[in-house]
KEFILUM-669088 format. One record per residue (C-alpha): residue in one letter; x, y, z. Coordinates in nm, 2 decimals, decimal comma. Layout:
<rs>
{r 'A' {X Y Z}}
...
</rs>
This chain:
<rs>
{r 'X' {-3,56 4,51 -4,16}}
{r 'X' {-3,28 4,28 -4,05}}
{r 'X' {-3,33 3,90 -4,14}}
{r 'X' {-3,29 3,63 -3,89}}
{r 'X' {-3,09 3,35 -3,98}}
{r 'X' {-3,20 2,98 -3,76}}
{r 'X' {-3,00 2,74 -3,72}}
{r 'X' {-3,14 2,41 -3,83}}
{r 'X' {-3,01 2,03 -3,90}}
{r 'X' {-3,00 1,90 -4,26}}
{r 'X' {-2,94 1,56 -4,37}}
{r 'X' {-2,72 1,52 -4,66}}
{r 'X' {-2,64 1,28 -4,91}}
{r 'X' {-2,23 1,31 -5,01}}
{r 'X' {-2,23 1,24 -5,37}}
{r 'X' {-1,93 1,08 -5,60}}
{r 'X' {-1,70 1,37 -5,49}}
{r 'X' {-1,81 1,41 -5,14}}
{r 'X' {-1,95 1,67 -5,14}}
{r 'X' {-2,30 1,73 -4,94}}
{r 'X' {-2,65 1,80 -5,09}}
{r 'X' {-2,97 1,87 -4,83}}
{r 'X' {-3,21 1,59 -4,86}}
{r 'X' {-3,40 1,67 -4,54}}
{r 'X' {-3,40 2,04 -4,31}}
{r 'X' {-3,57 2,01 -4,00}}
{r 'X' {-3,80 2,30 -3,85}}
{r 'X' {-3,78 2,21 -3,47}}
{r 'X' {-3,88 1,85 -3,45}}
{r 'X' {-4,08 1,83 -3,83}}
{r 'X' {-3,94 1,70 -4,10}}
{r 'X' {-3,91 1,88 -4,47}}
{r 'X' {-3,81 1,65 -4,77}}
{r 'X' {-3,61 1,89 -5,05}}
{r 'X' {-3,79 1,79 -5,33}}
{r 'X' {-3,58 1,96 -5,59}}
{r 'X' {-3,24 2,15 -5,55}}
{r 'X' {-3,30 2,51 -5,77}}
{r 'X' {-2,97 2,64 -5,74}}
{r 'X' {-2,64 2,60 -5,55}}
{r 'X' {-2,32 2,90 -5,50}}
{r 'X' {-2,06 2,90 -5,29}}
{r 'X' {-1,91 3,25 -5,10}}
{r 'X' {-1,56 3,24 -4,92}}
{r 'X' {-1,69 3,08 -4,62}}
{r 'X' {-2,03 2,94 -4,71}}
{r 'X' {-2,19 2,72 -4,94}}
{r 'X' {-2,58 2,82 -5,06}}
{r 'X' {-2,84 2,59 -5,16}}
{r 'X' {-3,19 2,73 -5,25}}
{r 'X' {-3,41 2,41 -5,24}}
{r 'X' {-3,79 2,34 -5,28}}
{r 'X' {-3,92 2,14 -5,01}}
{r 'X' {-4,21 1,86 -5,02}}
{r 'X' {-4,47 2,14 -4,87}}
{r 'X' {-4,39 2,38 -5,20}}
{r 'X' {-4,23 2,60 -5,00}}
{r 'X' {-3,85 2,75 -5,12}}
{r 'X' {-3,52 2,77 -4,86}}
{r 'X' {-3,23 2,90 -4,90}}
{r 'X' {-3,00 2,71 -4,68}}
{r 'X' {-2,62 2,78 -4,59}}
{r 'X' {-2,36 2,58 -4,48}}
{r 'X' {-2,01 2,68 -4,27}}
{r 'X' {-1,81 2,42 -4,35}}
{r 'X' {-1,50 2,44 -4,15}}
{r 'X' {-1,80 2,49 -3,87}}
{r 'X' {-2,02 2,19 -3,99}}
{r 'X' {-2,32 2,39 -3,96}}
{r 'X' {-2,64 2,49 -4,10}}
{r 'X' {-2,85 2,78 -4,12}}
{r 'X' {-3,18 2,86 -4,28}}
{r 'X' {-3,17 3,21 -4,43}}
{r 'X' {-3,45 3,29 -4,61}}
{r 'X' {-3,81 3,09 -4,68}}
{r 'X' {-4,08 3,15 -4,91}}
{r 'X' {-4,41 2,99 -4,86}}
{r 'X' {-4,59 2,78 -5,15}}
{r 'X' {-4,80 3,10 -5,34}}
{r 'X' {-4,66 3,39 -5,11}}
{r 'X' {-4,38 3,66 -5,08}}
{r 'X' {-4,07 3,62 -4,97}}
{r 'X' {-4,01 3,61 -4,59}}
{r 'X' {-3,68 3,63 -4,38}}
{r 'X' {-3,66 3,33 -4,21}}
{r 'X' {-3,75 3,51 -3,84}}
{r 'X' {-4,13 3,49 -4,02}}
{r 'X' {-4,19 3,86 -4,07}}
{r 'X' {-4,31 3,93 -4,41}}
{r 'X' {-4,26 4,23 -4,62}}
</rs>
């Protein structure tokens, strides 16, 4: 199974040191608060947030800097398995 990785907006707030934390990811036109950041890595070219949003739901977001972009790579819904975030489930 290959995942599929979406492209999404994010609003951010840039803390003390600049540096951007998701407050808000967008799935098409709706809205999803982060209501908790779980855990945050960073790879060569990426950084990685894995957030809980208002719905219960966990993300794992990543964002290109030098690109200035975001991607959703993986969701899990509130009380199920994890699911790439094409929707398939396992």
């Amino acid at each position: 199974m290959s995942a599929t990785i979406i492209r999404t907006r994010v609003e951010c707030y840039a803390g003390h040191r600049g540096e951007e934390t998701p407050r808000r990811l967008y799935f098409g036109e709706r809205p999803i608060a982060v209501a908790e950041v779980l855990d945050q890595w960073l790879a060569p070219d990426h950084r990685y947030f894995k957030v809980r949003g208002e719905d219960g739901a966990l993300y794992i977001l990543r964002h290109d800097v030098a690109a200035d972009v975001w991607e959703l790579v993986m969701f899990e819904r509130a009380g199920r398995g994890a699911q790439d975030s094409g929707g398939s489930g396992k």
